[in-house]
C-alpha positions in Angstrom: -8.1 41.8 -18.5 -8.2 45.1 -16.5 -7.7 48.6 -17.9 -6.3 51.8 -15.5 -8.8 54.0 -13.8 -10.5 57.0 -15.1 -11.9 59.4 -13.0 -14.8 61.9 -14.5 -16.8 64.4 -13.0 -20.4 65.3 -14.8 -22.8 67.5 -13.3 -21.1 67.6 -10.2 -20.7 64.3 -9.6 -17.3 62.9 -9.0 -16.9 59.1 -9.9 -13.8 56.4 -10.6 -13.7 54.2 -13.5 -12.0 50.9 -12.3 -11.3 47.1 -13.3 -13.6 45.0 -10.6 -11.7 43.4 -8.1 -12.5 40.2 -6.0 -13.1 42.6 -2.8 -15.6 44.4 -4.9 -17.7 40.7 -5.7 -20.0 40.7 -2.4 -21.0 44.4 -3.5 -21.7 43.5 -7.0 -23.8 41.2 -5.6 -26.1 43.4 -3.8 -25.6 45.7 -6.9 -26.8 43.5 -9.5 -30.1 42.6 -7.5 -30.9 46.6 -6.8 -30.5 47.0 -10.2 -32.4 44.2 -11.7 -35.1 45.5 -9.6 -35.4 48.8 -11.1 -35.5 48.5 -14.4 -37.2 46.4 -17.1 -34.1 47.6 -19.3 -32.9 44.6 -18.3 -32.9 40.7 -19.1 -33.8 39.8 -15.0 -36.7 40.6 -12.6 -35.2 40.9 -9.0 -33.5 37.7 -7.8 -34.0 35.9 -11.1 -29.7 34.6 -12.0 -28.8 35.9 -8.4 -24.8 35.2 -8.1 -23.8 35.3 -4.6 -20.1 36.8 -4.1 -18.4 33.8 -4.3 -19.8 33.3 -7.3 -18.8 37.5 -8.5 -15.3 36.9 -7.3 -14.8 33.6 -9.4 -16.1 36.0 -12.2 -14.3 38.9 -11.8 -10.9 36.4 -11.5 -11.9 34.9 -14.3 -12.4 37.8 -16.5 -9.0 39.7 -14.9 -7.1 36.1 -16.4 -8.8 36.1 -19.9 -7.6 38.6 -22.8 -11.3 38.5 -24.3 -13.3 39.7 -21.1 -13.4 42.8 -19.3 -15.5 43.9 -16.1 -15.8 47.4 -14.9 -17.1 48.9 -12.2 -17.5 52.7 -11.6 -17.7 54.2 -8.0 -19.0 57.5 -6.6 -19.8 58.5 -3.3 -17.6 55.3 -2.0 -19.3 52.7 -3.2 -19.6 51.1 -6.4 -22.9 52.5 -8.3 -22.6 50.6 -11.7 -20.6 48.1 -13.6 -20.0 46.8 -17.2 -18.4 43.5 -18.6 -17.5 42.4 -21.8 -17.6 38.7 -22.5 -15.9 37.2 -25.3 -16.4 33.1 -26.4 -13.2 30.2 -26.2 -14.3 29.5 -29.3 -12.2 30.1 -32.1 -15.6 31.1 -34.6 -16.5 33.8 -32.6 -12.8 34.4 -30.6 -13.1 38.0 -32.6 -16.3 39.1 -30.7 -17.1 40.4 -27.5 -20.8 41.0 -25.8 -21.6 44.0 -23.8 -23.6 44.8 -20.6 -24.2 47.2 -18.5 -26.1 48.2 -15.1 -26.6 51.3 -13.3 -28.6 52.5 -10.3 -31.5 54.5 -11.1 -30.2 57.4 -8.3 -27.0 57.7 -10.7 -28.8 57.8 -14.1 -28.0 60.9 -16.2 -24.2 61.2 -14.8 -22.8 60.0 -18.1 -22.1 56.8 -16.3 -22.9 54.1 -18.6 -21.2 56.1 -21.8 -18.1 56.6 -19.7 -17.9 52.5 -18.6 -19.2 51.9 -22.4 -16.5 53.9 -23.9 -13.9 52.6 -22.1 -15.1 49.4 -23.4 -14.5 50.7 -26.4 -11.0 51.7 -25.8 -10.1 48.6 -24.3 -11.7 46.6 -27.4 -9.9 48.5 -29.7 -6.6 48.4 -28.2 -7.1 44.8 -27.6 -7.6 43.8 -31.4 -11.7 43.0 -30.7 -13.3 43.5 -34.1 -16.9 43.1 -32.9 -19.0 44.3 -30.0 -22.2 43.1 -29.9 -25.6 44.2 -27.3 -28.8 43.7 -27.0 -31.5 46.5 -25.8 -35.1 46.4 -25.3 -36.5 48.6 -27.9 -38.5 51.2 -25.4 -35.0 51.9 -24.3 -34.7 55.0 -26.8 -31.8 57.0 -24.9 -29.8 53.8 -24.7 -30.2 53.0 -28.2 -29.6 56.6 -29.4 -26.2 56.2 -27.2 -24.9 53.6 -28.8 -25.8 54.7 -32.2 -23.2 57.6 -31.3 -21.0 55.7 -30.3 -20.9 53.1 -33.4 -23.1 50.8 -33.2 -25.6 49.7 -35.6 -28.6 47.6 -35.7 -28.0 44.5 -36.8 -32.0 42.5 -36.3 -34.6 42.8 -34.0 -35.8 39.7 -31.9 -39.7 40.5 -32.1 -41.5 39.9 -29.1 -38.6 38.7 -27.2 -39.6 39.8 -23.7 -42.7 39.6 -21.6 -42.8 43.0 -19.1 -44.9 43.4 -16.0 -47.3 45.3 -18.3 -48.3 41.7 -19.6 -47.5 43.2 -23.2 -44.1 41.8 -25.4 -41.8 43.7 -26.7 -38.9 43.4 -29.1 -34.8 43.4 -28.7 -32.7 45.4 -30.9 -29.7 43.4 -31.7 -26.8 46.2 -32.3 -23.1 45.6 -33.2 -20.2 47.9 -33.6 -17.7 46.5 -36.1 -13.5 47.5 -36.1 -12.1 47.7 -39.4 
């Protein structure tokens, strides 16, 4: 599905809310490995589940064809600097359900970036008839998990011990949901 773009401007910094397109898959690709490799926010060390832009542009196709899936991207500075997607399942049990994710580079953290592309989410689920979103977050992720309290969400369980970091320690996933009446 795609949604019309927002533009926003926090602390000076101009950027465009925007549905992915297939000429945006070979720089999602390069995206997705930068980010991946500066953060432990997130599921993948760098490289680990590389897709290659044919692989983002039968994704982003994909997602613009289905009624249950939504990838965003945001761009600032002419080029694209982060991107969401919301992933709902074919099958009919959890057809009411959508899963979020989000990724932004490290130079555009504190822009309001991720709450913009997470509350459009939002819009777009609601408008859309989606009665659950559901996330996971790595528990040292405070500001994230403080965000999406705000926002709704709840925590639903905690997956203790659910990823090993570089430190060599494990740590736990809060499982979070955000339910539509």
């Amino acid at each position: 599905m795609r949604i019309e773009k927002r533009d926003f401007t926090v602390n000076g910094l101009t950027y465009t809310i925007r549905s992915a397109t297939e000429q945006d898959a070979g720089e999602l690709s390069a995206l997705r490995l930068q980010i991946d490799g500066e953060t432990e926010n997130l599921d993948r060390e760098k490289g680990e589940g590389y897709i290659d832009e044919a692989g983002f542009s039968e994704l982003i196709r994909a997602d613009a064809a289905s009624s249950r899936n939504l990838f965003l991207v945001a761009v600032a500075e002419g080029q694209i600097v982060a991107f969401s997607r919301c992933a709902g399942s074919p099958l009919k049990r959890f057809a009411h359900k959508v899963e979020f994710g989000v990724g932004v580079l490290q130079a555009f953290w504190g822009y309001g970036i991720g709450k913009h592309l997470l509350q459009e989410s939002i819009a777009w689920a609601d408008r859309t008839g989606v009665k659950k979103m559901a996330l996971h977050v790595l528990e040292t992720n405070e500001k994230a998990i403080r965000l999406y309290e705000r926002l709704g969400f709840e925590v639903e369980g905690v997956l203790k011990q659910d990823k090993l970091l570089s430190d060599g320690n494990y740590y736990n996933t809060i499982v979070m949901g955000r339910y539509r009446d």
